[in-house]
Wavefront OBJ file of the C-alpha trace (Angstrom):
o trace
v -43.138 67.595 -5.401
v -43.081 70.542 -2.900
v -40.721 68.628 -0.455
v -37.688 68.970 -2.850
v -38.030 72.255 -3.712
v -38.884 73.343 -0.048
v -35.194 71.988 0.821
v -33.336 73.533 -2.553
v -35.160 76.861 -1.302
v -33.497 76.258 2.071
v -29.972 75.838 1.192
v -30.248 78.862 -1.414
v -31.473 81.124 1.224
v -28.841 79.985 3.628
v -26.072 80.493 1.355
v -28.020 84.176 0.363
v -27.698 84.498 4.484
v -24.076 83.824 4.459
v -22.901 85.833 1.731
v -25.071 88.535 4.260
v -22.947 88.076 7.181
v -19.797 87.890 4.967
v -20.765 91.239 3.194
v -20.120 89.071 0.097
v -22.494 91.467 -2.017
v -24.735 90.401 -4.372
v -24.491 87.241 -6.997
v -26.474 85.998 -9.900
v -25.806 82.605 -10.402
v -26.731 80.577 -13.519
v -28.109 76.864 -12.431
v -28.265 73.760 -14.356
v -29.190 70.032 -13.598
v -31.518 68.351 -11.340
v -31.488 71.501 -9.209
v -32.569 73.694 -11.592
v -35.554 70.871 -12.729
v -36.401 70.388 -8.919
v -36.861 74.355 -8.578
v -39.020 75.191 -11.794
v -40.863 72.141 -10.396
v -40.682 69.799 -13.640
v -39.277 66.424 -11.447
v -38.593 65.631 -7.879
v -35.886 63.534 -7.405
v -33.329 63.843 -4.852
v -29.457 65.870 -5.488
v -26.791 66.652 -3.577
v -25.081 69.124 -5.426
v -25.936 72.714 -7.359
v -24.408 72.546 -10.848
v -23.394 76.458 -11.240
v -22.684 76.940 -14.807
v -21.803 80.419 -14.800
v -22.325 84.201 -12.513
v -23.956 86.948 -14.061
v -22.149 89.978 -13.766
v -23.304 93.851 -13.323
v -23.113 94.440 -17.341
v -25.867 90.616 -16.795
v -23.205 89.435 -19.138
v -22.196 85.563 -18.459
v -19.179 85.029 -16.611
v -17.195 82.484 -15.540
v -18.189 81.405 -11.928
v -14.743 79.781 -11.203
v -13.915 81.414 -7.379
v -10.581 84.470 -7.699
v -7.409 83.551 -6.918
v -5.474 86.192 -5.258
v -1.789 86.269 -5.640
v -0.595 87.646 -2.101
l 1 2 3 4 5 6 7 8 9 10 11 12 13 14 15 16 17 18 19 20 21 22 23 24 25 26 27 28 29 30 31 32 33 34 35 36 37 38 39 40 41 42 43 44 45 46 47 48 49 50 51 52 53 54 55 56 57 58 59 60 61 62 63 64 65 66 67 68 69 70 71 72
């Protein structure tokens, strides 16, 4: 079951490396789906997306995690 997980912890700290370089600052994301059940170890099957249900934000309230759009 480690395999799965090993590459879910892979792409999460890439992304965490990215938002680094991009001075992003920091995120809490809220995770759902066969990404979340590969993590907390409870099945192993393969998935090719992260179903992001919602950010926490600094008052760790839920919010929505739908990117800003600017209006320039």
């Amino acid at each position: 079951m480690d395999y799965e997980y090993k590459k879910i912890e892979t792409a999460i700290n890439l992304l965490d490396g990215r938002l680094k370089m991009n001075n992003s600052g920091h995120y809490s994301l809220v995770v759902c789906g066969g990404t979340a059940l590969n993590a907390m170890h409870l099945v192993q099957r393969t998935t090719k997306d992260v179903d992001i249900v919602a950010m926490i934000n600094a008052n760790d309230q839920l919010a929505d995690p739908a990117p800003c759009q600017k209006n320039y």
